[in-house]
C-alpha positions as CSV (number, residue, x, y, z in Angstrom):
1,X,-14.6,84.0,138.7
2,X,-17.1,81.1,137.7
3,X,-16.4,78.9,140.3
4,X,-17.3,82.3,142.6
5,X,-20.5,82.7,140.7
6,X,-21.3,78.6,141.4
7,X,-21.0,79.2,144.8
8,X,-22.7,82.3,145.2
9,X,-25.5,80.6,143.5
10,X,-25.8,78.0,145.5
11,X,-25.4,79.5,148.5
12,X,-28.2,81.8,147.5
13,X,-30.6,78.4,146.3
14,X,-29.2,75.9,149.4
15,X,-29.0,79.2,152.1
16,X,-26.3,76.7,153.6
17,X,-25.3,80.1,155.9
18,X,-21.8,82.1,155.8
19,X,-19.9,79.1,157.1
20,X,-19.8,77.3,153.9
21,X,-16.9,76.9,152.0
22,X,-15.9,75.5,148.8
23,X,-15.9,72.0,148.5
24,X,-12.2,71.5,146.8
25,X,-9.7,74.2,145.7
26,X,-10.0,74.6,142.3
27,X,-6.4,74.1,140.1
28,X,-6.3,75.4,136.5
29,X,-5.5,72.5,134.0
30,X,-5.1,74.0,130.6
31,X,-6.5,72.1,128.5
32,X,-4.7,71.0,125.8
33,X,-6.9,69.1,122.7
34,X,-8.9,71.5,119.8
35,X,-11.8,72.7,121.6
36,X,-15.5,71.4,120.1
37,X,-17.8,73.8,119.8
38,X,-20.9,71.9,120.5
39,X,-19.0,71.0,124.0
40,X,-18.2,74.3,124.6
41,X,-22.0,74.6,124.2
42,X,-23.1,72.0,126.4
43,X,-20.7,73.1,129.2
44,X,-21.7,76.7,129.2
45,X,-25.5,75.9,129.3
46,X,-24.1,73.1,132.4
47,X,-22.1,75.8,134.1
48,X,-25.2,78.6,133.6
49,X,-27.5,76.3,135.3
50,X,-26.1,75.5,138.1
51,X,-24.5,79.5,138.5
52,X,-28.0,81.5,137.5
53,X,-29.7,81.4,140.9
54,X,-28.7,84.3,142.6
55,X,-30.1,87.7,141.8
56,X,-26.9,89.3,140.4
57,X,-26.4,86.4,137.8
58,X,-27.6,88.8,134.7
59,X,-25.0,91.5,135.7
60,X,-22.4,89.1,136.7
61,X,-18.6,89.0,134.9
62,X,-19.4,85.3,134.8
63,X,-22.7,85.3,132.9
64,X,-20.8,88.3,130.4
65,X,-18.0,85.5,130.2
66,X,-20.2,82.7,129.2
67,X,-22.4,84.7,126.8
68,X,-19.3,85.8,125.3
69,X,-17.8,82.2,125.0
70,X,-21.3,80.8,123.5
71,X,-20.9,83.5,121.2
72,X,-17.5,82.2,119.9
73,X,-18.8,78.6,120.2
74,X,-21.8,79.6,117.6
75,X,-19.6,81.4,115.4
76,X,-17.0,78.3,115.2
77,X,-19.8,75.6,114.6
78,X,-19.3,74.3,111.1
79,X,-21.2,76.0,108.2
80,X,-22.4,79.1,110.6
81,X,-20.3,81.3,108.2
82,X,-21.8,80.1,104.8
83,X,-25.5,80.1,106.2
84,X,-27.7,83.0,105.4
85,X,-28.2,85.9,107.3
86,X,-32.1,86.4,107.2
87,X,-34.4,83.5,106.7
88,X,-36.4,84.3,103.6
């Protein structure tokens, strides 16, 4: 589903016509290690940039995905829970 979304976008910025394909077949490697939050961070805002370009993005499964996964990431970054809920 994101790797769709990358191409659709750049297809839709590059207009490289209905011949192109996908550069390499994507494999799934689970990954294995803890997951870091800021990382997950940084690779969300990566994989938005380079997906956001075509007109659907906003209503995409991918864009729900990754605003869904930043949401987790925020929530696991250490002292989110102790913080305040309202500035004061």
């Amino acid at each position: 589903m994101l790797l769709r979304e990358n191409h659709r976008s750049v297809q839709h910025r590059y207009d490289e016509g209905p011949k192109a394909v996908l550069a390499d077949p994507y494999a799934f490697k689970r990954y294995r290690g803890k997951l870091d939050p800021i990382q997950v961070l940084k690779a969300v805002s990566c994989l938005e940039y380079q997906s956001c370009e075509g007109p659907e993005w906003g209503r995409s499964e991918a864009f729900a995905f990754l605003r869904t996964l930043e949401g987790w990431a925020i929530h696991a970054l250490p002292g989110y829970e102790e913080a305040e809920w309202e500035f004061r």
